[in-house]
C-alpha positions in Angstrom: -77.6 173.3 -25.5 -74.7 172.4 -27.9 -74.2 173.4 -31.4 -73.8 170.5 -33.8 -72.3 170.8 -37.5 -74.2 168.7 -39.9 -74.6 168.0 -43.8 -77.8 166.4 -44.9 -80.3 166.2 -47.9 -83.3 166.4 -49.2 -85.7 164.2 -51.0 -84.4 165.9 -54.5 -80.8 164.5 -53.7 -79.0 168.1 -52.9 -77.3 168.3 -50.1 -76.5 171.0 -47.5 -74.3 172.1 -44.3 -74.5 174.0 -41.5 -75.2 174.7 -38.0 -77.9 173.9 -35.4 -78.0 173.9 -31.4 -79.4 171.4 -30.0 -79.1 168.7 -27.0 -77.3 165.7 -28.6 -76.9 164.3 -32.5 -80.4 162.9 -31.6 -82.2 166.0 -30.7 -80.3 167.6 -33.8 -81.7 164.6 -36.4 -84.9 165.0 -35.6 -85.0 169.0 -36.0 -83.2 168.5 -39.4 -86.1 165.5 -40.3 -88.6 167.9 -39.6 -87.3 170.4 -42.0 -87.5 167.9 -44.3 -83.8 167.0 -44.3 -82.2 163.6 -44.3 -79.2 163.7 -41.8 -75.9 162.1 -43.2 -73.3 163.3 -40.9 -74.1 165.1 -37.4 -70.8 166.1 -35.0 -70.2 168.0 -32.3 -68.6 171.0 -32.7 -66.8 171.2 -28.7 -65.5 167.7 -29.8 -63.3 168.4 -32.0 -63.9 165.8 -34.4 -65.1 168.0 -37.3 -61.3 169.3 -37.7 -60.2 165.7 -38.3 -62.7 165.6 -40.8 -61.7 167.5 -44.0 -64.8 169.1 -45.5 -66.4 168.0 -48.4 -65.7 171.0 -50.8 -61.7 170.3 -49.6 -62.8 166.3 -50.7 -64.5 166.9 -53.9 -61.5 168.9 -55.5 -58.5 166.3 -54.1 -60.7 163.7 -56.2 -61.3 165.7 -59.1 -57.5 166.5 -59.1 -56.6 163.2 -58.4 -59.0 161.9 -61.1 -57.2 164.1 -63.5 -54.1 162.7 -62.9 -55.0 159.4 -62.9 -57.0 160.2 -66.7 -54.4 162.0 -68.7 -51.9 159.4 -69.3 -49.2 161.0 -66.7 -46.9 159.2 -64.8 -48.9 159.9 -61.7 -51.2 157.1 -62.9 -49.0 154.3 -62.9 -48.1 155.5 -59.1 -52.1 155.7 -58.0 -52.8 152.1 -59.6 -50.0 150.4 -57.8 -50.8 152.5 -54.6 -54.4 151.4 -55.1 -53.5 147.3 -54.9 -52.7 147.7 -51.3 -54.9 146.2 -48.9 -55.4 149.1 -46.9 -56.6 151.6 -49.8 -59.2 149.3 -50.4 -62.8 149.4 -48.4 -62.8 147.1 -45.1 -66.3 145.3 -43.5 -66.4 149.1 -41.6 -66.6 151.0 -44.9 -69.2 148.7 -46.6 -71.6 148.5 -43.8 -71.3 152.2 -43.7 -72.0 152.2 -47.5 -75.1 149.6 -47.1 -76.5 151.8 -44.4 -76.5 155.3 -45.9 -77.7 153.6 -49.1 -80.6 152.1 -47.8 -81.7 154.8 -45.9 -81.0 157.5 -49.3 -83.4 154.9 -50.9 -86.2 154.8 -47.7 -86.3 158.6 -48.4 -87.5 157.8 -51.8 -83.8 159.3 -53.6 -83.6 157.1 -56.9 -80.8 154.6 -56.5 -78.5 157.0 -59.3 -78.8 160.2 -57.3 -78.0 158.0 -54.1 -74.9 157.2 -55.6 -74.2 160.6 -56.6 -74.5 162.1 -53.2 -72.2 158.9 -51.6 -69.4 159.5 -53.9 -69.3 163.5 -52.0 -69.1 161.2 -48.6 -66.5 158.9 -49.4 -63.4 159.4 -48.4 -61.0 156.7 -49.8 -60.5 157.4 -53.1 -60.4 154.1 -54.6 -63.9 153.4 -53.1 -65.0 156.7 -54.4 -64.0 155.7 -58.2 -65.7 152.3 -57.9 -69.0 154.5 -56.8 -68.7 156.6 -59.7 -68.4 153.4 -62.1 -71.4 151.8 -60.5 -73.4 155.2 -60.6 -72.4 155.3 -64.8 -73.4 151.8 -64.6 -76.9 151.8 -63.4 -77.1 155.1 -65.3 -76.3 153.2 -68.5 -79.3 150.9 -67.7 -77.1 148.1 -65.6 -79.0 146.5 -62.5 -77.5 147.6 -59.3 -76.3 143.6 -58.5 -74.9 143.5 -61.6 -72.6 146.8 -61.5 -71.3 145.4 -58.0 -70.5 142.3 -59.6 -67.7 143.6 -61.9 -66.1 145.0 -58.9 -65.2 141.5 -56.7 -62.5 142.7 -55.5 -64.6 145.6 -53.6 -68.0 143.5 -52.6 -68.0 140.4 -51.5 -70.1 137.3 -53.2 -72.7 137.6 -50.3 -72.6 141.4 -50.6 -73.9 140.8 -54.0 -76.2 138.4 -53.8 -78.1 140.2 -50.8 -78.4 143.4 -53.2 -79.6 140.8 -56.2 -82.3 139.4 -53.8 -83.3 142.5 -52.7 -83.7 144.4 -56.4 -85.9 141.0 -57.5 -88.0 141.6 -54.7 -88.2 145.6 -54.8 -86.8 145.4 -51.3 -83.1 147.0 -51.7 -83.4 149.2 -49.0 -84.9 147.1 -46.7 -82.0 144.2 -47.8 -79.7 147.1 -47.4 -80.2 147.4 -43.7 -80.1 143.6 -43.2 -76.6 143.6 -44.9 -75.3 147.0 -42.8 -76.4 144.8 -39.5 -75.3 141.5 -40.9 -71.4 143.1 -42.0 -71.5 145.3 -38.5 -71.9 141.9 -36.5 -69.0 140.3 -38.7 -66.9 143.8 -37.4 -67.8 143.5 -34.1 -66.5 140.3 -33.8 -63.1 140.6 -35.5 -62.7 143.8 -33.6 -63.3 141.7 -30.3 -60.7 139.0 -31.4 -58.2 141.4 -32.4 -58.7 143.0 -29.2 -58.0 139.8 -27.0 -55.3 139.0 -28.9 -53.2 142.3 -28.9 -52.0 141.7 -25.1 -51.3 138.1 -25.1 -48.9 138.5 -28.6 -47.3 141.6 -27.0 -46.5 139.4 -24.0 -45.4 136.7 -25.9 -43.0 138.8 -28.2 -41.6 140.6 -25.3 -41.0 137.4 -23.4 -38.9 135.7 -26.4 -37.4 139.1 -27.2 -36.7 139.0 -23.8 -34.5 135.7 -23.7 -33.0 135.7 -27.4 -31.2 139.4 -26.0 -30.0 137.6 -23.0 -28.9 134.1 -24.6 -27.5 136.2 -27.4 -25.9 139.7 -26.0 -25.3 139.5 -22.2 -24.5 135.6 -21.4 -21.6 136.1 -23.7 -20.1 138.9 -21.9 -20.0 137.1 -18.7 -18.4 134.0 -20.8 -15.6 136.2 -21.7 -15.1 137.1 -18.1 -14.7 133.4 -16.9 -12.5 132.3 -19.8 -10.3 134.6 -18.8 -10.1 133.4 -15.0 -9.7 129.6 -15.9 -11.9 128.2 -13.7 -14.4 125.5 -13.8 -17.7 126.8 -14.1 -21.0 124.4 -12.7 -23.0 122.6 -15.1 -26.1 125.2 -15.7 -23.6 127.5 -16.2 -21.9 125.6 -18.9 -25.5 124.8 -20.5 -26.4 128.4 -20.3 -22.9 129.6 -21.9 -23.3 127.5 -24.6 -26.9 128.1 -25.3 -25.8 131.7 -26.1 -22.5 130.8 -27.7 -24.6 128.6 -30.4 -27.2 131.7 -30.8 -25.0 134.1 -31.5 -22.6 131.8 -33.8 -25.3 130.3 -35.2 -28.5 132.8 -35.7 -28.0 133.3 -38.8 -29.1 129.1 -39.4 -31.7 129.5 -37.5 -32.9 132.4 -39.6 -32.8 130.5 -42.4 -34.8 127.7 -40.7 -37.4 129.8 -39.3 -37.8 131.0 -42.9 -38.0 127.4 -44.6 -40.9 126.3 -42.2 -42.3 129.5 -43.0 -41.9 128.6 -46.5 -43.1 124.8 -46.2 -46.0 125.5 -44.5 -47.0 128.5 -47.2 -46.9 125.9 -49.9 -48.4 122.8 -48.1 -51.2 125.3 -46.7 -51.5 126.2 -51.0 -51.8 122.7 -52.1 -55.7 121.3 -51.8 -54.4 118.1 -50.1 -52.1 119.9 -47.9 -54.7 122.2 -46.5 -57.0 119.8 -46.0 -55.1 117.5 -43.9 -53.8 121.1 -42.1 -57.8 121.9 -41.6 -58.4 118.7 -40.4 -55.6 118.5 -37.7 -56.5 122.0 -36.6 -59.9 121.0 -35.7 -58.7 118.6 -33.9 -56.4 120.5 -31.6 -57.7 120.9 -28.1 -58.8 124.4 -27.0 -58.0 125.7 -30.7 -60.2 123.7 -32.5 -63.2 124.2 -30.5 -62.5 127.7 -31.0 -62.1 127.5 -35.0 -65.3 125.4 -35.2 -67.4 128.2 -33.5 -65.6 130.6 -35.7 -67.0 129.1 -38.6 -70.1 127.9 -37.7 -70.8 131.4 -36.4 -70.0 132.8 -39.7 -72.2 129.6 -41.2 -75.6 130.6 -39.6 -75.3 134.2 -39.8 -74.2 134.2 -43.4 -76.7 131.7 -44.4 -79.7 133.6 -41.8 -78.8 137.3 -43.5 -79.4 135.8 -47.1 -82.7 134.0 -46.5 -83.8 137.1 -45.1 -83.4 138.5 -48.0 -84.9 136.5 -50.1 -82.2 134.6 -51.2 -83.0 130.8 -52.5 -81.1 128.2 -49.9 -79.7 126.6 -52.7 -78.1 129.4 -54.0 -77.4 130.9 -50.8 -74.8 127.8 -49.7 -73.3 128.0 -52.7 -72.4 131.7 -51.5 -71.7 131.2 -47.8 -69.4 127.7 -48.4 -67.2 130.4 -50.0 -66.8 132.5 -46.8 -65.8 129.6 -44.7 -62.3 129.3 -44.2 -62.1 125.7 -43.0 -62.0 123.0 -46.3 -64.1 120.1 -43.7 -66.7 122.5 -43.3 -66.6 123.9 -47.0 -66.6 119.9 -47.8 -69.8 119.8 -45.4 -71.6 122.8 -46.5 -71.4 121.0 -50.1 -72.9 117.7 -49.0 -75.7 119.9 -47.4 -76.5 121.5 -50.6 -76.2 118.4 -52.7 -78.9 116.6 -50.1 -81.4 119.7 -50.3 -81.2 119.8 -54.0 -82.7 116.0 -53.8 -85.0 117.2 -51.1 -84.2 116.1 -47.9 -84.7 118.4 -44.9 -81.7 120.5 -43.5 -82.1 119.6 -40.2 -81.8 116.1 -40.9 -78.7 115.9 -43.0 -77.0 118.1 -40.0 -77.8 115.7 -37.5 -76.0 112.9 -39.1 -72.8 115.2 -38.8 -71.0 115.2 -35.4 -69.5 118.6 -35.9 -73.1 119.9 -35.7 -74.2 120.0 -32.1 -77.6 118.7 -31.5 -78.9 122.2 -30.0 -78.1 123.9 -33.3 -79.8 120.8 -34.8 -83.0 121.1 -33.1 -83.3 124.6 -33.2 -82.7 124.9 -37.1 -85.8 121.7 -37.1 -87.9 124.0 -35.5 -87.1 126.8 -38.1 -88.1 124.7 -40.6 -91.2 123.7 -38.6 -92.2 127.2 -38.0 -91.0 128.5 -41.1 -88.7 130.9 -39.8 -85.3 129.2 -40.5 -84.0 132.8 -40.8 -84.7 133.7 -37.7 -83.0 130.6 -35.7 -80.2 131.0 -37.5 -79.6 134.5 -36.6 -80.0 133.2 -33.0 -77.7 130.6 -33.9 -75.0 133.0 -34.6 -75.6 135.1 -31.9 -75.4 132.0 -29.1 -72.3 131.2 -30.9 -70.9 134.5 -30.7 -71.2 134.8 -27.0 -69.6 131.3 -26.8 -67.0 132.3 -28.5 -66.2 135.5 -26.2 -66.5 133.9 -23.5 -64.0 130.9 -24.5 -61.6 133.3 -26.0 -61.8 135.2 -22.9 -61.2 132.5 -20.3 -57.9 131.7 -22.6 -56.6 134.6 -22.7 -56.7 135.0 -19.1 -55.0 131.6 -18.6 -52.5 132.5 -21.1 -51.3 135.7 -19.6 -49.8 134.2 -16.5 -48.8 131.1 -18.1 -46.6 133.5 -20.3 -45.4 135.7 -17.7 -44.5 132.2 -15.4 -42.4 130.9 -18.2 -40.5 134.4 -18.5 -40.3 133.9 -15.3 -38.7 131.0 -15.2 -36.2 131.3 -17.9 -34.5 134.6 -16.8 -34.9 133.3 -13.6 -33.0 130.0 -14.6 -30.3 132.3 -16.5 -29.7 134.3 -13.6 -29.1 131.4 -11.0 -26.8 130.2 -13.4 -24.6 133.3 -13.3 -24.8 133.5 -9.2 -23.7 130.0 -9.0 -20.5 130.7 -11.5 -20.0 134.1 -9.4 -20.2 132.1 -6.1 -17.6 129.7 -7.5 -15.2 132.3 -8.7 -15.5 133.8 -5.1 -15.1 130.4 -3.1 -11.5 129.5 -5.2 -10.6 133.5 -4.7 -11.2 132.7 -0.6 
């Protein structure tokens, strides 16, 4: 047996803390569901997690302190409001599916949706989320609909965020439409969290391996340059190149600062212009290996977006409209609108994808038998998920061609560097015999 600190509530929206043994956080939810208790958070005590986590008493006052700083007009405010425009004080896919999740389960147990907000506001930690759950809390209390107080917060909840929640209060399903949203943001986590995983070693590598040559080219070839001015002799011609490679870095690195910068720059505004991105969209899908890989992004985050809101309940007209705004590519944006423009005059989806080549023809067929069987919903949650896999496994058999291909290159370029020095040693030696 363990012991296991938890805080829960009850169906009258007061919470409560303590202690229970028990076998594991399952064991321990169940005994605190048959006391009539709804768990929210359940940890270990012998794993030391609770002591990272401050406790909620320690929470509430930093808030209301904070909050009273922030409310009287001090200079603290100005300080909070600027600190609250960074990216990372603001609540990240993680946070909202959390946020859907406890939600929808608050409203399962029959809590109304303004003492659900109450008891979330105790559980949040970031304070900027917690303010914008106190504003949507005084929001519903002032008689607001629950889609319509996470509409004047856009910065916070996405458009499909809110249009789920608007589906779901129409058809006195929020909870239910809550759950569909905490698995449809967890699935848009996991994969980012995958991607950002493979990534991490290849860009190490790669940074190392040009950190790597710039500190040779730059720092130690000019050393030995020095040396062999001094002795007057004539050095062999990779030696030369080499020498010179590093006598133009280090002369010269300040220019190609400055260049590095302006393509940086160029790129910034032609990516900015419509025209500009557009042609930049369309030659990056048609990049081998890469664009392959962007187009499975997309459609990925296509079918699942689209899938998650006519679950929902959401009309497929008005659910394009939201998802062409969370795909990144303009082609496929361009697409998604020619799709919604043909439904509107009633043609079938399946048809107007298959007179596009970037649609395969599996995805084609199975989104027609959607539509035949009258779960399109359904297919296109197993749309995503095939494209998902497809997507780890292509990203994985890159990165693993990658990594040596790096490494061979390193090798090859200190390796060239360092011949070049032995053969302008062996030199100096030969006239010295």
């Amino acid at each position: 047996m363990r012991e296991f600190s938890y805080k829960a509530t009850n169906a009258g929206g007061d919470i409560s803390s303590g202690r229970l043994p028990a076998l594991d956080e399952r064991q321990a939810a169940a005994l605190l569901q048959r006391q009539g208790l709804i768990p929210l958070r359940i940890v270990a005590l012998d794993s030391g997690v609770e002591n990272s986590l401050p406790p909620v008493a320690k929470v509430v006052s930093f808030k209301s302190k904070r909050r009273s700083l922030t409310g009287s007009g001090k200079p603290f405010s100005s300080l909070y409001g600027w600190l609250d425009k960074m990216p990372w004080r603001r609540p990240g896919v993680k946070e909202l599916a959390a946020f859907a999740e406890d939600l929808g389960l608050l409203l399962k147990a029959g809590i109304p949706l303004n003492r659900a907000l109450v008891i979330l506001v105790e559980l949040i930690e970031k304070p900027l989320f917690s303010r914008v759950m106190e504003n949507l809390r005084e929001q519903v209390k002032e008689g607001s609909t629950f889609w319509e107080a996470l509409r004047s917060h856009p910065q916070i909840f996405p458009p499909v965020f809110i249009g789920m929640v608007r589906a779901g209060e129409s058809g006195g399903i929020i909870d239910v439409v809550l759950g569909r949203l905490a698995l449809y943001l967890n699935g848009i986590r996991e994969l980012k969290e995958f991607l950002f995983g493979a990534m991490i070693y290849p860009l190490v590598l790669t940074l190392t391996t040009g950190a790597s040559i710039i500190l040779l080219l730059a720092f130690v070839l000019p050393k030995f340059a020095a040396i062999f001015s001094d002795m007057g002799v004539a050095l062999p011609t990779a030696t030369r190149v080499m020498l010179n490679c590093g006598d133009f870095m280090q002369a010269w690195w300040w220019a190609l600062g400055l260049g590095v910068g302006g393509l940086i720059f160029v790129w910034r505004r032609l990516y900015r212009h419509p025209r500009g991105r557009l042609l930049v969209d369309r030659l990056v899908l048609r990049l081998p290996g890469l664009g392959g890989i962007l187009v499975k992004m997309d459609l990925a985050r296509f079918f699942r977006t689209l899938g998650a809101m006519l679950s929902s309940g959401v009309p497929i007209l008005e659910a394009l409209q939201v998802v062409s705004g969370v795909i990144s590519n303009r082609i496929l944006k361009q697409k998604v609108a020619h799709l919604q423009e043909e439904l509107r005059q009633g043609a079938m989806m399946s048809q107007v994808l298959a007179a596009d080549p970037l649609f395969p023809s599996l995805a084609v067929h199975i989104i027609s038998v959607g539509e035949e069987t009258g779960h399109l919903d359904e297919m296109l949650d197993k749309l995503a998920e095939m494209y998902d896999r497809e997507l780890k496994v292509t990203i994985k058999a890159l990165t693993s061609l990658f990594e040596p291909l790096v490494i061979l290159f390193m090798g090859l370029v200190i390796g060239a560097i360092v011949v070049s020095m032995l053969m302008a040693i062996f030199s100096v030696n030969e006239l010295g015999g």
